[in-house]
ZAMARGU-4260 file (C-alpha; in steps of 0.2 Angstrom, whole numbers, plus 5000, padded with zeros to 4 digits):
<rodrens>
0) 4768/5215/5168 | 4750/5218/5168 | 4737/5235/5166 | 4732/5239/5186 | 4719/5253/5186
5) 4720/5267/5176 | 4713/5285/5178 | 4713/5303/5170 | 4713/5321/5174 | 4707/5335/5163
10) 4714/5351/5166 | 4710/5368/5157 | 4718/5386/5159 | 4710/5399/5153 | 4719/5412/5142
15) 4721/5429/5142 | 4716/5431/5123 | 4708/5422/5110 | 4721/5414/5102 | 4712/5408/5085
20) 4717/5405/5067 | 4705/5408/5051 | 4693/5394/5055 | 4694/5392/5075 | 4695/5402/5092
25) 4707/5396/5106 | 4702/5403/5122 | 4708/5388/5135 | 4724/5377/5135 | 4716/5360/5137
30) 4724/5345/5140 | 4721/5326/5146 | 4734/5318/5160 | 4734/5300/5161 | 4742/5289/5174
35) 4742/5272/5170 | 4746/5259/5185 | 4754/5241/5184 | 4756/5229/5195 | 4773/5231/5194
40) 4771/5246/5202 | 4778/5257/5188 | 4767/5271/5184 | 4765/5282/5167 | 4764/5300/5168
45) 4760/5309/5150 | 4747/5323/5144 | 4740/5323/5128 | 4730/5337/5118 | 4730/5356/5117
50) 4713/5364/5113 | 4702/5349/5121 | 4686/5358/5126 | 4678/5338/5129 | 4692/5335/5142
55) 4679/5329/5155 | 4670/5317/5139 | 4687/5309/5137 | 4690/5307/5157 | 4672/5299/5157
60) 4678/5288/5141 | 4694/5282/5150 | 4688/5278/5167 | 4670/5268/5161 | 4675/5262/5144
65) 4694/5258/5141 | 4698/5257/5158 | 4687/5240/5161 | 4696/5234/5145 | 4713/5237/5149
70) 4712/5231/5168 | 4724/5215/5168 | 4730/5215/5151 | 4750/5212/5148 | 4756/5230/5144
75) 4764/5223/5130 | 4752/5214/5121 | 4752/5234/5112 | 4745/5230/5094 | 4731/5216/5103
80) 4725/5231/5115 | 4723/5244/5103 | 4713/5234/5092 | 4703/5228/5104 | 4701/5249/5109
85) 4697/5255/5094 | 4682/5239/5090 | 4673/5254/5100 | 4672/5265/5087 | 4663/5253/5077
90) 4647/5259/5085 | 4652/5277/5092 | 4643/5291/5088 | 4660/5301/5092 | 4672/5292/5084
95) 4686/5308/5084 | 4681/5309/5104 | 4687/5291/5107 | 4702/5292/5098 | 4708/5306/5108
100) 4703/5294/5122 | 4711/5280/5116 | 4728/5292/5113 | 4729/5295/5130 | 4729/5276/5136
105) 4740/5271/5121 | 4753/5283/5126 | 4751/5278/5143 | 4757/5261/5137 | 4771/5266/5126
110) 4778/5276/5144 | 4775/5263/5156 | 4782/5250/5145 | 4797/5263/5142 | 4802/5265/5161
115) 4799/5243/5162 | 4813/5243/5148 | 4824/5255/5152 | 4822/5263/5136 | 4814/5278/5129
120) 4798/5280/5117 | 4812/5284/5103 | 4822/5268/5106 | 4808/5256/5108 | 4803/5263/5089
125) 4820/5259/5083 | 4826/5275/5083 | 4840/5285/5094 | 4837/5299/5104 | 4843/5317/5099
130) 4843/5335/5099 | 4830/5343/5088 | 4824/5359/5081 | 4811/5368/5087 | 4798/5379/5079
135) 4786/5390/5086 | 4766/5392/5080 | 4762/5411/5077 | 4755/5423/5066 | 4739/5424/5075
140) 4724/5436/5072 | 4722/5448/5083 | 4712/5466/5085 | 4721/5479/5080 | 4738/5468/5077
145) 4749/5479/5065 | 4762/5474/5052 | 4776/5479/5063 | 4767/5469/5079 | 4772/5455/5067
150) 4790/5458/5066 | 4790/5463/5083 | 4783/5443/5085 | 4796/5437/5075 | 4810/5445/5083
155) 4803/5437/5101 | 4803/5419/5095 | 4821/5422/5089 | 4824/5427/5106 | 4817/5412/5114
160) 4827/5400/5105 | 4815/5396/5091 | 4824/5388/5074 | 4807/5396/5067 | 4789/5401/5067
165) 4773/5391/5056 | 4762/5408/5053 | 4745/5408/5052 | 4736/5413/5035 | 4718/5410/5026
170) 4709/5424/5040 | 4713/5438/5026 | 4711/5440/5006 | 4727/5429/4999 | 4735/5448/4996
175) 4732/5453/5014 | 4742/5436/5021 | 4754/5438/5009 | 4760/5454/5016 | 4758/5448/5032
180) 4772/5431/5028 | 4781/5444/5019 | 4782/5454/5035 | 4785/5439/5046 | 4800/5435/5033
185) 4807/5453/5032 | 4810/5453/5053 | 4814/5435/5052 | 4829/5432/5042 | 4834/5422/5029
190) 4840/5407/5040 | 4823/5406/5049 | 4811/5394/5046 | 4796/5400/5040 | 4779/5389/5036
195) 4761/5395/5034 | 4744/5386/5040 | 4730/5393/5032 | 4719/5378/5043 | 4707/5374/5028
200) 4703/5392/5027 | 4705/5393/5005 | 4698/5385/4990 | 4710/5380/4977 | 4711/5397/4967
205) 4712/5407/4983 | 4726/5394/4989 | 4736/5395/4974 | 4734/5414/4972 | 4743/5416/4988
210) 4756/5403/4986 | 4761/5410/4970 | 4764/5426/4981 | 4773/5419/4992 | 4786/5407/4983
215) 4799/5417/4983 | 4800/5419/5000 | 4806/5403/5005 | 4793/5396/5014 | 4795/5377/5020
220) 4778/5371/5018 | 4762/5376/5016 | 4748/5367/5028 | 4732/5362/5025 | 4725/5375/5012
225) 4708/5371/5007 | 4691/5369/5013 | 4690/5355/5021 | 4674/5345/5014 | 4684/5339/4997
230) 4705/5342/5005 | 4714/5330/4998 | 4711/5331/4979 | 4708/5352/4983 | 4724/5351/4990
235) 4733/5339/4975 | 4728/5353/4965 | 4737/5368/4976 | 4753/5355/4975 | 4753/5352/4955
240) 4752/5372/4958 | 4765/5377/4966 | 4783/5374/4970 | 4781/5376/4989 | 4781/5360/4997
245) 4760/5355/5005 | 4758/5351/5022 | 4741/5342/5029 | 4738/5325/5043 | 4733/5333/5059
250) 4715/5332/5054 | 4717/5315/5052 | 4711/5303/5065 | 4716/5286/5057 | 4732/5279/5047
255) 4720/5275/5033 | 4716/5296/5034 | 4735/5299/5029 | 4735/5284/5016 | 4719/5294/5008
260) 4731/5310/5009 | 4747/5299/4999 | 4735/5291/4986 | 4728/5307/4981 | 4746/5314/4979
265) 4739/5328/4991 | 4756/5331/5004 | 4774/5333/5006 | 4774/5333/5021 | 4762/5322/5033
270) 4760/5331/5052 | 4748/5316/5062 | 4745/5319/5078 | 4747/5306/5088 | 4736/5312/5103
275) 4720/5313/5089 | 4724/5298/5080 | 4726/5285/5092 | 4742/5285/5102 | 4757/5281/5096
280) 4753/5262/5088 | 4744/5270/5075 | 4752/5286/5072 | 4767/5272/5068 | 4759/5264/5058
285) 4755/5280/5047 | 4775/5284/5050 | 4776/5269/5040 | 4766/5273/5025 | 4775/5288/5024
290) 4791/5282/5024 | 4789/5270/5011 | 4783/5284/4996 | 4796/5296/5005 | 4785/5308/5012
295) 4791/5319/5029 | 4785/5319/5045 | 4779/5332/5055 | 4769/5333/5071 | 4756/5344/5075
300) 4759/5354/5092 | 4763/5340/5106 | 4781/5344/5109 | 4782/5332/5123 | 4775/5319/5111
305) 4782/5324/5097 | 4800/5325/5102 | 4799/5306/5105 | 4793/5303/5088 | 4802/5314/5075
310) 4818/5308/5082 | 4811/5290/5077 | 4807/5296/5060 | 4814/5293/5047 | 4813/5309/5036
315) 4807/5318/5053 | 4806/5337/5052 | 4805/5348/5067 | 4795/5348/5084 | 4781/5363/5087
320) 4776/5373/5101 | 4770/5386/5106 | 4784/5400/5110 | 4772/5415/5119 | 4769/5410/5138
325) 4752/5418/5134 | 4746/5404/5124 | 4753/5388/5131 | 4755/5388/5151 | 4755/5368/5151
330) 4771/5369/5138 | 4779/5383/5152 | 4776/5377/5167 | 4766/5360/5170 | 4780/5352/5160
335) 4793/5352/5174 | 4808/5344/5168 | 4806/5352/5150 | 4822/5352/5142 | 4832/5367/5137
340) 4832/5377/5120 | 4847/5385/5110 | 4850/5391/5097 | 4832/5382/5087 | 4838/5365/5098
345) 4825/5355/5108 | 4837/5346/5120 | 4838/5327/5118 | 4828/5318/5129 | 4835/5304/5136
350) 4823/5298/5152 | 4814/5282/5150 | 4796/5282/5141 | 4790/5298/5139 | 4799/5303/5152
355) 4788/5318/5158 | 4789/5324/5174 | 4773/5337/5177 | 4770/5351/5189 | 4758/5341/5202
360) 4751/5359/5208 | 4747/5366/5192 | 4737/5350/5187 | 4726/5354/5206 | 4722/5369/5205
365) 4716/5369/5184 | 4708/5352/5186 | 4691/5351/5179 | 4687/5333/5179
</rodrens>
């Protein structure tokens, strides 16, 4: 079975607020849709991405770049194609632009080869399919957001079937966050998971400061804490620190990135994303690395990647999304056949490939490219 054509669709959908964390705004949900055809005549249908502002670069990068190097090759000559891919960022000027890119046609793969074999994304990485929990990303600045909007926050994503909540910190003074997780922890509950994600917003005394704070509050990890021009030896310093456990990957656009993050002694936890770093053959190969010095996997956002993945982990964690219909329409509504949540339970998913089915309307009506 060979690559037919393959094309792409960004879509954006602007947001009602500005839905930013200490170092970022977030005023659009972007994403990437990539059908990839065979001439077997079985199609993929997977998204990839959240806050892609360059969804028409990485449209432009798919239909002119890969596509003529995919057109006619054996869909499962996976390991072969992605290297031949990624040869392109020898000379790109964009090299974190194409690796979105690349994602999107890498998971395209994964999904068609998937529906060829019967078999889900999980199962073709050796792993079996299975219910998951669910955790939504909050804590969000806002204006005028008061201590008790918090716990009013936290008490909603209870409500929704959320297992728990990573809060964002490193806007504020390591005093002023702290009272906000504590907060967060109060309404909570003890049984709720509760992580922080300070988004490289600290240095190393600022991070440690408000870990020290926070440790008796039982928080599950602490993400990405330090600026990010020296983060992985900043951040093995906040670990040697602090008994809370350290949480960094999704900046990382490589496997080689999260080996850099291991042999610094920098995480306990590694969240790659496989829509930044690649696809799914590389984040892999990263899942790898981590298993063998006994590291946990995360994911960053990309439920409907993610839910895949984790289950295929090894020492997988949790799936991430984003709870408040406000801040992910695509996660609410362009996801069609999204499974149900109980009780902090992503449903197991159990269709072939990725098994995605999207809301053809919404796509029409947001697309930009």
């Amino acid at each position: 079975m060979r690559v037919e054509s393959v094309d792409a669709i960004a879509v954006e959908i602007p947001l009602t607020r500005n839905f930013g964390g200490s170092t970022y705004s977030v005023l659009k949900r972007s994403t990437v849709v990539t059908r990839l055809h065979t001439d077997a005549g079985l199609v993929s249908e997977v998204y990839n991405g959240d806050n892609r502002e360059h969804g028409a670069e990485i449209v432009r990068l798919i239909r002119e770049a890969l596509g003529p190097r995919l057109r006619g090759v054996d869909v499962l000559a996976i390991e072969q194609t992605w290297d031949d891919l990624f040869s392109l960022s020898h000379m790109s000027r964009d090299r974190k632009t194409l690796m979105e890119a690349i994602a999107c046609v890498d998971c395209a793969l994964w999904d068609v080869i998937g529906k060829a074999c019967g078999l889900t994304v999980c199962e073709l990485l050796g792993g079996k399919p299975r219910a998951l929990p669910i955790i939504s990303i909050g804590g969000y600045y806002m204006p005028d957001k008061t201590l008790a909007d918090i716990g009013r926050e936290m008490e909603a994503y209870r409500r929704a079937g959320m297992a728990g909540c990573k809060f964002k910190v490193g806007g504020l003074t390591p005093e002023a966050d702290a009272e906000r997780v504590e907060t967060a922890r109060a309404a909570a509950g003890p049984d709720f998971v509760l992580a922080v994600d300070a988004n490289r917003g600290w240095s190393v005394g600022e991070a440690v400061r408000f870990a020290r704070l926070i440790e008796p509050l039982d928080i599950r990890w602490f993400e990405e804490p330090c600026h990010w021009h020296d983060d992985a030896a900043m951040m093995a310093d906040v670990r040697r620190a602090t008994r809370i456990p350290v949480a960094a990957g999704q900046s990382e656009i490589t496997s080689q990135g999260v080996r850099r993050l291991l042999q610094a002694g920098a995480v306990d936890v590694v969240n790659v994303d496989a829509s930044e770093c690649g696809g799914v053959t590389e984040w892999r190969r990263a899942a790898a690395l981590c298993a063998a010095t006994g590291v946990e996997m995360a994911h960053h956002e990309e439920s409907q990647i993610a839910r895949q993945l984790m289950a295929a982990a090894p020492r997988g964690t949790y799936v991430e999304c984003f709870a408040d219909p406000e801040r992910d329409p695509v996660w609410q509504r362009m996801w069609a056949n999204r499974p149900p949540i109980k009780d902090g339970i992503l449903g197991v998913a159990t269709e072939p490939g990725f098994g995605l089915v999207l809301d053809e309307g919404l796509i029409r009506r947001y697309r930009v490219a």
